[in-house]
Every structure is written in structure tokens, then in C-alpha cells.
mmCIF file of the N, C-alpha and C atoms, coordinates in Angstrom:
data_MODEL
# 
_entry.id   MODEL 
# 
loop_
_atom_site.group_PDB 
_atom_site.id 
_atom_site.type_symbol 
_atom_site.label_atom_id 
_atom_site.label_alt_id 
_atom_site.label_comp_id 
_atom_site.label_asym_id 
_atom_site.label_entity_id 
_atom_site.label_seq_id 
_atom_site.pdbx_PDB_ins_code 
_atom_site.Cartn_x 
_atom_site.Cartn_y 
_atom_site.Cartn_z 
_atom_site.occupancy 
_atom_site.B_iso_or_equiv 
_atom_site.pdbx_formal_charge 
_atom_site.auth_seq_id 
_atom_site.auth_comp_id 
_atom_site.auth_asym_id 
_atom_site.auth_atom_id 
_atom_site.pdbx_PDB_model_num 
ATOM 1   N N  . UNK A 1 1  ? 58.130 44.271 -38.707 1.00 0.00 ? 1  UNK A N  1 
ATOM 2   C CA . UNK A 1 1  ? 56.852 43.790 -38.252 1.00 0.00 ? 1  UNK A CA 1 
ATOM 3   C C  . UNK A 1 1  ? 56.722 44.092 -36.757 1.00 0.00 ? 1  UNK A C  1 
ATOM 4   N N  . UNK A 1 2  ? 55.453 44.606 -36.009 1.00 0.00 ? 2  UNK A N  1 
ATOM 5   C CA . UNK A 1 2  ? 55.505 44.796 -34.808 1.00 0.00 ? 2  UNK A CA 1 
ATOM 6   C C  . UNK A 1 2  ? 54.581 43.587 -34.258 1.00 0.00 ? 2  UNK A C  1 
ATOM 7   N N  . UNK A 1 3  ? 55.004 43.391 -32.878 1.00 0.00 ? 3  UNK A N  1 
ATOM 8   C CA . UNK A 1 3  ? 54.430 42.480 -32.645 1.00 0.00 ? 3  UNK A CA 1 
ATOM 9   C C  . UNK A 1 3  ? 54.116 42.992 -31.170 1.00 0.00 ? 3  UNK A C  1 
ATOM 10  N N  . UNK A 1 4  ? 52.357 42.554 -30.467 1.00 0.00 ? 4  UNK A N  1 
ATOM 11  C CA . UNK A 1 4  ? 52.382 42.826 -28.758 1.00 0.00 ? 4  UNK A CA 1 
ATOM 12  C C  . UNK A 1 4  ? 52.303 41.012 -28.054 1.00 0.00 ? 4  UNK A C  1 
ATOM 13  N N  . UNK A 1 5  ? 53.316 41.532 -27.042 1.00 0.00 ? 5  UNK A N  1 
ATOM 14  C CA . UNK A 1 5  ? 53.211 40.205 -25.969 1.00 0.00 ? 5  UNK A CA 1 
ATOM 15  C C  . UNK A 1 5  ? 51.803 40.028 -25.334 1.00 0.00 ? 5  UNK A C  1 
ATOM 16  N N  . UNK A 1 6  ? 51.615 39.101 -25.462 1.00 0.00 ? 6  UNK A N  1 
ATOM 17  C CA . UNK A 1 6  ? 50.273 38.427 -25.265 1.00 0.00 ? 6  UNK A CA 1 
ATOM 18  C C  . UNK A 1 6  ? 50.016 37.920 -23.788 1.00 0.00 ? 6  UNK A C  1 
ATOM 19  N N  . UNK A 1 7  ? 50.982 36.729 -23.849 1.00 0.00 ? 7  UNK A N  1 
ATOM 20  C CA . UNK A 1 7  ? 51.108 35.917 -22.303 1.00 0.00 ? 7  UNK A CA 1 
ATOM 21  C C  . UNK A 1 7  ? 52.587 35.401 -22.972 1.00 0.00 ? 7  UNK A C  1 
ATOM 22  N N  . UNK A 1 8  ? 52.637 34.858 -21.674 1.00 0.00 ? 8  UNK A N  1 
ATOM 23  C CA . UNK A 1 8  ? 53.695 33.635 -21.104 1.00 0.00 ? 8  UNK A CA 1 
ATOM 24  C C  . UNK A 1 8  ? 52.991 32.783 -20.656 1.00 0.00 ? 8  UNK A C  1 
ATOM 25  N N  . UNK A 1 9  ? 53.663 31.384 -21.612 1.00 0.00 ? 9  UNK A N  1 
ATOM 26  C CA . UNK A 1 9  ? 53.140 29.634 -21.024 1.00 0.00 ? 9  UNK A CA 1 
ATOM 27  C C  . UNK A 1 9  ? 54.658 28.966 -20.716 1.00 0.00 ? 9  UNK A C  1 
ATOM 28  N N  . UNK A 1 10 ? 55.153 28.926 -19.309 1.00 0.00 ? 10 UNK A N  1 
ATOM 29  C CA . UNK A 1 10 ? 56.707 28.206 -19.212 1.00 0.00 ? 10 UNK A CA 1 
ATOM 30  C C  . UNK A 1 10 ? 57.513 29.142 -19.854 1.00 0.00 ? 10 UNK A C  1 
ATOM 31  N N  . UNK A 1 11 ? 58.498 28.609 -21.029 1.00 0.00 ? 11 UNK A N  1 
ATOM 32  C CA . UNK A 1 11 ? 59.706 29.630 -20.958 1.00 0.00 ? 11 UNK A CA 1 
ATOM 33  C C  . UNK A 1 11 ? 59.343 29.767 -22.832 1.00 0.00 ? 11 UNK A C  1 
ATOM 34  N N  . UNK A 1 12 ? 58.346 30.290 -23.316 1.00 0.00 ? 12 UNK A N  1 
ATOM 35  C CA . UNK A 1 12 ? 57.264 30.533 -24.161 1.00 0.00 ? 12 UNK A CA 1 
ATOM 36  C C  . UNK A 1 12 ? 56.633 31.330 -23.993 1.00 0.00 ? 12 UNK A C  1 
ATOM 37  N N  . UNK A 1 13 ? 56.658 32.479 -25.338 1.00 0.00 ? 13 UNK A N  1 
ATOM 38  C CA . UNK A 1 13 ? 55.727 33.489 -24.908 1.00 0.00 ? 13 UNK A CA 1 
ATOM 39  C C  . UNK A 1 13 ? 54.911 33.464 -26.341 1.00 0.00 ? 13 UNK A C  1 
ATOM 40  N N  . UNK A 1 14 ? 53.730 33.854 -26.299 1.00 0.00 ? 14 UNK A N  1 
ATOM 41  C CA . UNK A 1 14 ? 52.759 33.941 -27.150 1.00 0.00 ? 14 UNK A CA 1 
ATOM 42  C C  . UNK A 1 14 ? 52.676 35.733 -27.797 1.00 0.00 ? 14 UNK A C  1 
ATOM 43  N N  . UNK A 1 15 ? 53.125 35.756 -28.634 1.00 0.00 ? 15 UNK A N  1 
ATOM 44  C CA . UNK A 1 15 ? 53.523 37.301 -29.677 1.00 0.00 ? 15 UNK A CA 1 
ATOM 45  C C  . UNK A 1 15 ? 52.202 37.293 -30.504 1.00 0.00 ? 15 UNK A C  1 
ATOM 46  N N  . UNK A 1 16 ? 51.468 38.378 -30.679 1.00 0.00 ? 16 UNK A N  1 
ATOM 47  C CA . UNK A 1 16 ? 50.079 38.770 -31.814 1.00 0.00 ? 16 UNK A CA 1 
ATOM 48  C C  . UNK A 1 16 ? 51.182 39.664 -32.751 1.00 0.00 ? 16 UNK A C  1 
ATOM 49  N N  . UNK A 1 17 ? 50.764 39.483 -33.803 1.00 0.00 ? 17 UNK A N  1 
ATOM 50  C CA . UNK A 1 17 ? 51.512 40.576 -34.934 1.00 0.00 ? 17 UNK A CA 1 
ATOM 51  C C  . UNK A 1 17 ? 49.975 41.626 -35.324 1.00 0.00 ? 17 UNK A C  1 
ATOM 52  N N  . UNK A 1 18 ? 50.508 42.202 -35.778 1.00 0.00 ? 18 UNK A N  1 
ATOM 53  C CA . UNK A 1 18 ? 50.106 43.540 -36.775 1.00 0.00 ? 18 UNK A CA 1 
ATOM 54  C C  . UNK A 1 18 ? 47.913 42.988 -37.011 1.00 0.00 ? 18 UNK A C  1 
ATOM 55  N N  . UNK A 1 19 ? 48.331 42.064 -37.841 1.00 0.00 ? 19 UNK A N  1 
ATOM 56  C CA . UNK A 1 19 ? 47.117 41.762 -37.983 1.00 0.00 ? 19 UNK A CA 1 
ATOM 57  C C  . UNK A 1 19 ? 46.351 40.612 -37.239 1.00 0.00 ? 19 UNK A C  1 
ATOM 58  N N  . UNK A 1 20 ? 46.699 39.999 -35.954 1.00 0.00 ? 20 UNK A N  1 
ATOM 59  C CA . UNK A 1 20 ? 46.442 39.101 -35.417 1.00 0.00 ? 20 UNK A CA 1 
ATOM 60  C C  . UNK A 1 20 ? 46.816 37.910 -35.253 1.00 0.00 ? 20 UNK A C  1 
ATOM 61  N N  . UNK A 1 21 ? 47.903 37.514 -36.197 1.00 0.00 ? 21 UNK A N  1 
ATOM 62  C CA . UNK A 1 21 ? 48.309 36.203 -36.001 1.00 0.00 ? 21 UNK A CA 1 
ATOM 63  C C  . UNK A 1 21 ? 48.764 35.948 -34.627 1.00 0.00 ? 21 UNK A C  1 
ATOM 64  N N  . UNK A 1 22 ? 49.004 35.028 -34.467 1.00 0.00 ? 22 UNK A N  1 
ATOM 65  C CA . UNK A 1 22 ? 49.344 34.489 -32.406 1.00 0.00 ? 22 UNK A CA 1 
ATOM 66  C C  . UNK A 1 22 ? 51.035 33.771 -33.692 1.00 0.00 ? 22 UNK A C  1 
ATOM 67  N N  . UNK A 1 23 ? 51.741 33.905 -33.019 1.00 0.00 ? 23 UNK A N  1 
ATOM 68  C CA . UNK A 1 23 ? 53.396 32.757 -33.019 1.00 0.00 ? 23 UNK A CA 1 
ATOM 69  C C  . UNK A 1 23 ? 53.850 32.707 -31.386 1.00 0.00 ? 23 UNK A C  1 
ATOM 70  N N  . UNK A 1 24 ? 54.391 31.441 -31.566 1.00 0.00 ? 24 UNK A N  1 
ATOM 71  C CA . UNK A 1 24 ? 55.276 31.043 -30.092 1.00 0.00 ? 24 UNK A CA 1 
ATOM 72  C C  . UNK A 1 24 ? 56.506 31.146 -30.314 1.00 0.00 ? 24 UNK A C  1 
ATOM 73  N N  . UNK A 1 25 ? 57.363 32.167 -29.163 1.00 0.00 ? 25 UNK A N  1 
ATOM 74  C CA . UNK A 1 25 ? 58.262 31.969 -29.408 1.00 0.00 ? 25 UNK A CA 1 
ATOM 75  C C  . UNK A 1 25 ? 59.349 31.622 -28.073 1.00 0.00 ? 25 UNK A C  1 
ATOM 76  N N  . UNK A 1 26 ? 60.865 31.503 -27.792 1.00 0.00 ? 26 UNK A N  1 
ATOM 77  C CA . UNK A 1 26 ? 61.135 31.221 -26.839 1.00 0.00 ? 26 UNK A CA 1 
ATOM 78  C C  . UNK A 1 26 ? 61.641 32.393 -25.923 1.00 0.00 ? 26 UNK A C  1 
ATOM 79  N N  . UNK A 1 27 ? 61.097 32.475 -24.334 1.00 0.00 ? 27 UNK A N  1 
ATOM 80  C CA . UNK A 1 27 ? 61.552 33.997 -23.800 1.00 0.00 ? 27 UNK A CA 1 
ATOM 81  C C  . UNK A 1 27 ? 63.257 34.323 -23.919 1.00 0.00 ? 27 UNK A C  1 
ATOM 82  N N  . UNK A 1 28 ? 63.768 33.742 -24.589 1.00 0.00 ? 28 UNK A N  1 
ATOM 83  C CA . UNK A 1 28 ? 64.913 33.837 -24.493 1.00 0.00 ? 28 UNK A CA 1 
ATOM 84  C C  . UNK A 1 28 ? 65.309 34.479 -26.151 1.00 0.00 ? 28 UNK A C  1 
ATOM 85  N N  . UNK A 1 29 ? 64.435 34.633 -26.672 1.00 0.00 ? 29 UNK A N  1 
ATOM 86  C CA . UNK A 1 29 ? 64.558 35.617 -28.105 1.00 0.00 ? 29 UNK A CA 1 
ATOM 87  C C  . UNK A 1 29 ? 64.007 37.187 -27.507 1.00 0.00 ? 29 UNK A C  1 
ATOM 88  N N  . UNK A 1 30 ? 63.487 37.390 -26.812 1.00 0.00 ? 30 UNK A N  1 
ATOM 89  C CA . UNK A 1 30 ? 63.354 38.589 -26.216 1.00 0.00 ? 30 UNK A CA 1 
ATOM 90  C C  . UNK A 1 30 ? 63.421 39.451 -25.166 1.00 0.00 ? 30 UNK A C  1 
ATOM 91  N N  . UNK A 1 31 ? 63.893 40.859 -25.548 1.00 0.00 ? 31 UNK A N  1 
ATOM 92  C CA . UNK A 1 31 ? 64.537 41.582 -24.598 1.00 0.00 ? 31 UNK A CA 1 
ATOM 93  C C  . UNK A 1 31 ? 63.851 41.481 -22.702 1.00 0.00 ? 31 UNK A C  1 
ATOM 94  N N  . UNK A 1 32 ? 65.010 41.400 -21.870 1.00 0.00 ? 32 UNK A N  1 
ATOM 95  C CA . UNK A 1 32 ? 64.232 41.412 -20.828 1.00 0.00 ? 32 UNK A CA 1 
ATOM 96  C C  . UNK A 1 32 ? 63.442 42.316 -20.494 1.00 0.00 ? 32 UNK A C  1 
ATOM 97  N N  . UNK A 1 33 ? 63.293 43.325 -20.827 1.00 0.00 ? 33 UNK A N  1 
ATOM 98  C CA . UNK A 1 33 ? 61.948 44.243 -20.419 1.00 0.00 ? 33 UNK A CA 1 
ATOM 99  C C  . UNK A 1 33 ? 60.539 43.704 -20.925 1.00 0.00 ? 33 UNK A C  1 
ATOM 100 N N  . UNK A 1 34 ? 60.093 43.127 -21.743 1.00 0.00 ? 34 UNK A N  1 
ATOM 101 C CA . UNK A 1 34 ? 59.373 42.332 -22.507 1.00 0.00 ? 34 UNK A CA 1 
ATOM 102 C C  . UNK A 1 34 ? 58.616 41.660 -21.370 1.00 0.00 ? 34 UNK A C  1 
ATOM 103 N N  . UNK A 1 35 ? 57.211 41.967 -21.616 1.00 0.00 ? 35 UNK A N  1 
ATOM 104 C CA . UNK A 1 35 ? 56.254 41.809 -20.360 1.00 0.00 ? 35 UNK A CA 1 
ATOM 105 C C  . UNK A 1 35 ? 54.979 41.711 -20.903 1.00 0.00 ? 35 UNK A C  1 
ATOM 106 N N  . UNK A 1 36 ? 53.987 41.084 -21.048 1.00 0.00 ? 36 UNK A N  1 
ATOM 107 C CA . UNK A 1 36 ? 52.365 41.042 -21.397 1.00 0.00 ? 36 UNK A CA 1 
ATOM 108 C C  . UNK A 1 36 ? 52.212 42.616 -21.818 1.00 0.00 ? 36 UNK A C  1 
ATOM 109 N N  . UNK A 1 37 ? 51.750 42.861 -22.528 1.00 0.00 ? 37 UNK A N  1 
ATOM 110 C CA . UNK A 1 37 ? 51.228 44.080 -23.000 1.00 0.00 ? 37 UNK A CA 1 
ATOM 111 C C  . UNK A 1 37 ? 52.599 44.601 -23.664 1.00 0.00 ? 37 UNK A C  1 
ATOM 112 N N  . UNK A 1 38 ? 53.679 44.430 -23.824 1.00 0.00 ? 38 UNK A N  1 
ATOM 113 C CA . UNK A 1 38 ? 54.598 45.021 -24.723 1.00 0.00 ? 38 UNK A CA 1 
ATOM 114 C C  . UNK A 1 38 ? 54.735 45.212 -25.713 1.00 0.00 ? 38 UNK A C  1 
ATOM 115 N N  . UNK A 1 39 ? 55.243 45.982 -26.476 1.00 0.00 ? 39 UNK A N  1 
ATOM 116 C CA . UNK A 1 39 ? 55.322 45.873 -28.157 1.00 0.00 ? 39 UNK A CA 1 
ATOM 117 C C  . UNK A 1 39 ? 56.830 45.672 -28.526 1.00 0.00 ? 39 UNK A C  1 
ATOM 118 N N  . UNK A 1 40 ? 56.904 45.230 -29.159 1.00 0.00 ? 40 UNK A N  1 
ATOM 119 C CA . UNK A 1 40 ? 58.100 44.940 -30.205 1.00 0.00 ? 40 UNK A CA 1 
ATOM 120 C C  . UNK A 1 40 ? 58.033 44.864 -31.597 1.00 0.00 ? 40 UNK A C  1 
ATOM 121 N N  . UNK A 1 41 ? 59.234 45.081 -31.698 1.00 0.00 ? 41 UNK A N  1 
ATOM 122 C CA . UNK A 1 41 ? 59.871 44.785 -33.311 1.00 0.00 ? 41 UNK A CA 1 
ATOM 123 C C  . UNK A 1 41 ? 60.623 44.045 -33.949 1.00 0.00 ? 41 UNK A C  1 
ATOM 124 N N  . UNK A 1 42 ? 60.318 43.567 -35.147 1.00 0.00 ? 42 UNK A N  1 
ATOM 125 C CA . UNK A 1 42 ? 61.238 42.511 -35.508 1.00 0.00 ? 42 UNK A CA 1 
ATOM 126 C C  . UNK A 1 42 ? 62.226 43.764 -36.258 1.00 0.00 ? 42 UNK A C  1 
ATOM 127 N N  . UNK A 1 43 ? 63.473 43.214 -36.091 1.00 0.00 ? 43 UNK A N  1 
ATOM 128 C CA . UNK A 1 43 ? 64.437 44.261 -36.983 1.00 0.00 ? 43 UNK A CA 1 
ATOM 129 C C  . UNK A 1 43 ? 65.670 43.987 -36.507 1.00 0.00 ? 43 UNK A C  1 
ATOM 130 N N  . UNK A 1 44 ? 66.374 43.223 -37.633 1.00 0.00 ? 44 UNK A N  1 
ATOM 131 C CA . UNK A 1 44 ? 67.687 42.872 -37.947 1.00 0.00 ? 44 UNK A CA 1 
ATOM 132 C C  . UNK A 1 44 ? 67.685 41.741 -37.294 1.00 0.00 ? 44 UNK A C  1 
ATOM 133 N N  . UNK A 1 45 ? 66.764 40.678 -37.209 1.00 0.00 ? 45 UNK A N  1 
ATOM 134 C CA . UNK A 1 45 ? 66.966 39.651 -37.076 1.00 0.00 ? 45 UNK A CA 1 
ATOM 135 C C  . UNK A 1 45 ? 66.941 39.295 -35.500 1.00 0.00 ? 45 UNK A C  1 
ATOM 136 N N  . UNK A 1 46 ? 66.328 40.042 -35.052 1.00 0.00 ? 46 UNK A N  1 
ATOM 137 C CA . UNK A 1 46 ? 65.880 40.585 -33.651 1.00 0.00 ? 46 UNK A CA 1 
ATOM 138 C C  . UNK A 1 46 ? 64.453 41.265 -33.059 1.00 0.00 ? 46 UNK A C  1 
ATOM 139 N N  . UNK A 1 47 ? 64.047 40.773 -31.987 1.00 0.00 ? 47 UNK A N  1 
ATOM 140 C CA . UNK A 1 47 ? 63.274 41.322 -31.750 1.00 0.00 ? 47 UNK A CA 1 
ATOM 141 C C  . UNK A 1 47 ? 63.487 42.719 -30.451 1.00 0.00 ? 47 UNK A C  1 
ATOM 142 N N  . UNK A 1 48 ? 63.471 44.235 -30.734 1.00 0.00 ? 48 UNK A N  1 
ATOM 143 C CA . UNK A 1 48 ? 63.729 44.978 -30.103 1.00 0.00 ? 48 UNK A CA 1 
ATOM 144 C C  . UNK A 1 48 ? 62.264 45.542 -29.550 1.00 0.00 ? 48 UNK A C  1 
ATOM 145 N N  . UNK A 1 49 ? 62.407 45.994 -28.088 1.00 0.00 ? 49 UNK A N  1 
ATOM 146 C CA . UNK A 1 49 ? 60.854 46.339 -27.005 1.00 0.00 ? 49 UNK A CA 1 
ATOM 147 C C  . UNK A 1 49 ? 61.316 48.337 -27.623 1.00 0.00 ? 49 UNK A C  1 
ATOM 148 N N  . UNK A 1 50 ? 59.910 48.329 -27.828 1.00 0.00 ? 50 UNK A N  1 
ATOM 149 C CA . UNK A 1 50 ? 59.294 49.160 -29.075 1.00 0.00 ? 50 UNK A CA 1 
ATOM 150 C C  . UNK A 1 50 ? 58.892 50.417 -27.269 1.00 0.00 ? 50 UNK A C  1 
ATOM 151 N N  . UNK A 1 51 ? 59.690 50.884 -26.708 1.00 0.00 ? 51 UNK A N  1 
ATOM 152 C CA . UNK A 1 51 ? 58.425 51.493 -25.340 1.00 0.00 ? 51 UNK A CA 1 
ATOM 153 C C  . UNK A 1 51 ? 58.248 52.845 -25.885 1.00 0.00 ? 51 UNK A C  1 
ATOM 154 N N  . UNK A 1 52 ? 57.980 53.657 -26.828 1.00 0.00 ? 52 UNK A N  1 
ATOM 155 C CA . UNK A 1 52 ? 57.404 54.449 -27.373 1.00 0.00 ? 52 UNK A CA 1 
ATOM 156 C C  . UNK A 1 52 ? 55.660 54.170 -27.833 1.00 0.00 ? 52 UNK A C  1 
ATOM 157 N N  . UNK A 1 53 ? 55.610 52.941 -28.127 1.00 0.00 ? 53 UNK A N  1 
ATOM 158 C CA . UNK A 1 53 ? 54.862 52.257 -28.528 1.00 0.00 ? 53 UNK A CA 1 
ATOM 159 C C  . UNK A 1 53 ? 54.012 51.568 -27.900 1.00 0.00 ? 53 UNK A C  1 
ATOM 160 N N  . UNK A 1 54 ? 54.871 50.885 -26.696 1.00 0.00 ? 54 UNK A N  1 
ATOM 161 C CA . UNK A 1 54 ? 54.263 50.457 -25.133 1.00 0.00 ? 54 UNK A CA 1 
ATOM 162 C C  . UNK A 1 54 ? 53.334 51.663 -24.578 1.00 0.00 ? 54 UNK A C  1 
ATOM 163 N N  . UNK A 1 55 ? 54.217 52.491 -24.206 1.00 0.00 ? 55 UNK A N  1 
ATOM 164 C CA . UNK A 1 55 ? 53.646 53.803 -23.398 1.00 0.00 ? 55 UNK A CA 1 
ATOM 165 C C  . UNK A 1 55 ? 51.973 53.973 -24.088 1.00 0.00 ? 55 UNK A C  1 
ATOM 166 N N  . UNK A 1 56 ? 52.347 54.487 -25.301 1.00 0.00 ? 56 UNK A N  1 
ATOM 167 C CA . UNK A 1 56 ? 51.369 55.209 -25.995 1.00 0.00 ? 56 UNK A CA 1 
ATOM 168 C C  . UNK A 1 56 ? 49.587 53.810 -26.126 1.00 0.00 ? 56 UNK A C  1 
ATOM 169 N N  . UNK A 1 57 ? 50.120 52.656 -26.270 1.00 0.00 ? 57 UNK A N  1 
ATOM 170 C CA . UNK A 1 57 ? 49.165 51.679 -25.498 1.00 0.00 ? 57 UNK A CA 1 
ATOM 171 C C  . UNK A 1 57 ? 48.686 51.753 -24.422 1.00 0.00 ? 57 UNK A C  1 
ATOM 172 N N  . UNK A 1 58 ? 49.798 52.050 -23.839 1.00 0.00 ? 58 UNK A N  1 
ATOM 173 C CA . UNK A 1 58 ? 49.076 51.681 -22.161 1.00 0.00 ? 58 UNK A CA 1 
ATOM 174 C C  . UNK A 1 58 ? 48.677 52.890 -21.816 1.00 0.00 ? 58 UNK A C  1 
ATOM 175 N N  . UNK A 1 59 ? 48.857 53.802 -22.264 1.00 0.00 ? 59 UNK A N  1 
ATOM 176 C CA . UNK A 1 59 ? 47.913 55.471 -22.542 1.00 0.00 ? 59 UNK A CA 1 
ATOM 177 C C  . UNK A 1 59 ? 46.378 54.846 -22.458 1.00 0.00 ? 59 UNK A C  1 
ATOM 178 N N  . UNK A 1 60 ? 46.413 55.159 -23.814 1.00 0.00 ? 60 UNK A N  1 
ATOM 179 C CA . UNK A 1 60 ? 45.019 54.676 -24.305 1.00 0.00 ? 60 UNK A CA 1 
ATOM 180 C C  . UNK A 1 60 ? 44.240 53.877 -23.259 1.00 0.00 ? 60 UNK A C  1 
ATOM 181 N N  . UNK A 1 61 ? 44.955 52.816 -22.949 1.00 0.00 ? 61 UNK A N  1 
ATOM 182 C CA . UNK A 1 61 ? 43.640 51.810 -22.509 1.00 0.00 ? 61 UNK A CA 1 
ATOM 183 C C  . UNK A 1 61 ? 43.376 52.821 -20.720 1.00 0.00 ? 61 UNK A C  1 
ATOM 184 N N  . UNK A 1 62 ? 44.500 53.147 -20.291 1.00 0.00 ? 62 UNK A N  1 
ATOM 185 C CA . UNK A 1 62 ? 43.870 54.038 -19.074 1.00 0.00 ? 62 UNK A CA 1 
ATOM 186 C C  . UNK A 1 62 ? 42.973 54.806 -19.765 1.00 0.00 ? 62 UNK A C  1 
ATOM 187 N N  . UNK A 1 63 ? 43.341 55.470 -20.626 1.00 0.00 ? 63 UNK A N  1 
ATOM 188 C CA . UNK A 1 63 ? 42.344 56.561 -20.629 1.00 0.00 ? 63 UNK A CA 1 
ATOM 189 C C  . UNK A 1 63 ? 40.897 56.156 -21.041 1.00 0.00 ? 63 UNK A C  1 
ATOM 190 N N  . UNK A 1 64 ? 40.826 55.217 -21.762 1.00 0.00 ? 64 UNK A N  1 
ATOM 191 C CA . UNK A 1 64 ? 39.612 54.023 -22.142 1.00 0.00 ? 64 UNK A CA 1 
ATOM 192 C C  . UNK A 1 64 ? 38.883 54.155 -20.843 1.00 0.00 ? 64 UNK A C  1 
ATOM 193 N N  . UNK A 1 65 ? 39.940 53.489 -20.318 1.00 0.00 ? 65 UNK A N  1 
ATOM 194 C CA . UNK A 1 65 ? 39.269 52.798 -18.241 1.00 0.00 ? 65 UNK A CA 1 
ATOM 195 C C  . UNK A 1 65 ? 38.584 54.050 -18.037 1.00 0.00 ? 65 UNK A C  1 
ATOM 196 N N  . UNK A 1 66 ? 39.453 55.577 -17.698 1.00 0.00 ? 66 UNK A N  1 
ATOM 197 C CA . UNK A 1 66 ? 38.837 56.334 -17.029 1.00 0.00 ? 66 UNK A CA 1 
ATOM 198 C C  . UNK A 1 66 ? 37.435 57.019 -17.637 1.00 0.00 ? 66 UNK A C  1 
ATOM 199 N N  . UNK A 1 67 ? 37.193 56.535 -19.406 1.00 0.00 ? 67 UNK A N  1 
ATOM 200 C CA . UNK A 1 67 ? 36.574 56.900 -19.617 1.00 0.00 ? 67 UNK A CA 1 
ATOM 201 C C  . UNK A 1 67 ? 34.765 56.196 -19.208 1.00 0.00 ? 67 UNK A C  1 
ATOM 202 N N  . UNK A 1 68 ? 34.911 55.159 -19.095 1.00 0.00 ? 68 UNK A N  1 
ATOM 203 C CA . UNK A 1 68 ? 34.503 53.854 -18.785 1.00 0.00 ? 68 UNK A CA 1 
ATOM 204 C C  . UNK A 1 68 ? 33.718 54.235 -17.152 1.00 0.00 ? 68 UNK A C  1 
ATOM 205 N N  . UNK A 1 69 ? 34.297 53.987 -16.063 1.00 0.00 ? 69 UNK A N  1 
ATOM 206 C CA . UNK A 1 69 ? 34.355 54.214 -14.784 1.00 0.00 ? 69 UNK A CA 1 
ATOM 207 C C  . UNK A 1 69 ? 34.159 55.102 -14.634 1.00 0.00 ? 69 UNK A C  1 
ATOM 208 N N  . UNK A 1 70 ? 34.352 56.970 -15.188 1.00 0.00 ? 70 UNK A N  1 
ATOM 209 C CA . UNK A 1 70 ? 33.957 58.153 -14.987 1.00 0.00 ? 70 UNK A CA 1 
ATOM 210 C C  . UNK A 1 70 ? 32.751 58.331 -14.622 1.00 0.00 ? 70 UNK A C  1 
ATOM 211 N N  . UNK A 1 71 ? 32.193 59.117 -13.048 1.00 0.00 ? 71 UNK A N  1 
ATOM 212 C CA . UNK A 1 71 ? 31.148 59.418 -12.849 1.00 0.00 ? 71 UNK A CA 1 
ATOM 213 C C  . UNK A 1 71 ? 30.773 60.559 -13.943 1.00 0.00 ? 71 UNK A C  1 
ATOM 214 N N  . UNK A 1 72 ? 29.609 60.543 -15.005 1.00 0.00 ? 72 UNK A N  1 
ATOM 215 C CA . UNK A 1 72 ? 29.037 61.301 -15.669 1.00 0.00 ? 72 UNK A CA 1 
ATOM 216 C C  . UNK A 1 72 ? 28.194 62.156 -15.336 1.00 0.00 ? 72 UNK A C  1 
ATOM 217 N N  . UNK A 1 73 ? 27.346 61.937 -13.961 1.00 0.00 ? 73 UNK A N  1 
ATOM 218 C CA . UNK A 1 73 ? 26.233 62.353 -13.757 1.00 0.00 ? 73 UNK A CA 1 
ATOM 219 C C  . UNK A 1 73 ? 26.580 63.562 -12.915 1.00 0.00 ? 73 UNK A C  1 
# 
């Protein structure tokens, strides 16, 4: 199951899965690179930071932005 970091509330972070669900879990189940906008995976009873997956997100939404903000005229 993949899941993106949402926020941090205290030592609690708020995970969205696949189709939207929100779960809380404690920052201490996930890897320290694990930051708002991250992706992860559940697998083997673990959650592992997915940055193939990160990257290719945080692609997109720049390129969103620049599409957004681009002088057209």
C-alpha cells in the first residue's frame, strides 16, 4: 500500500493512502527522511520512503506551478 505524508501534529504524523483515507501514525514508525509530501510504502511490516515516487511528485506539481505562473502572452 502506498501512502503520502500529509502533516505532522507533535510526534504524529497524518499518512493519506492510495485512495484517500487519512491514518495517524507515530513519527517513530517512519524512516527519517519522511517529510510532508513524501511517499511511502507499507512492505514487510514497515513503512519504507518510496523517493522514486517522491521525485516524480514533486516533478509534476513544479511543473503544474510553472505551468500556472507562465507568462503566455
Amino acid at each position: 500500500m502506498k501512502y503520502s505524508v500529509d502533516r505532522t501534529e507533535g510526534s504524529f504524523v497524518i499518512l493519506i493512502d492510495e485512495w484517500g483515507n487519512r491514518i495517524t501514525v507515530s513519527d517513530k514508525l517512519l524512516p527519517d527522511k519522511a517529510k510532508p509530501g513524501s511517499m511511502l510504502i507499507w512492505e514487510n511490516e514497515r513503512f519504507v520512503f518510496d523517493s522514486t515516487e517522491t521525485e516524480r511528485r514533486k516533478k509534476r506539481l513544479f511543473d503544474l506551478q510553472n505551468s500556472l505562473f507562465s507568462d503566455k502572452n
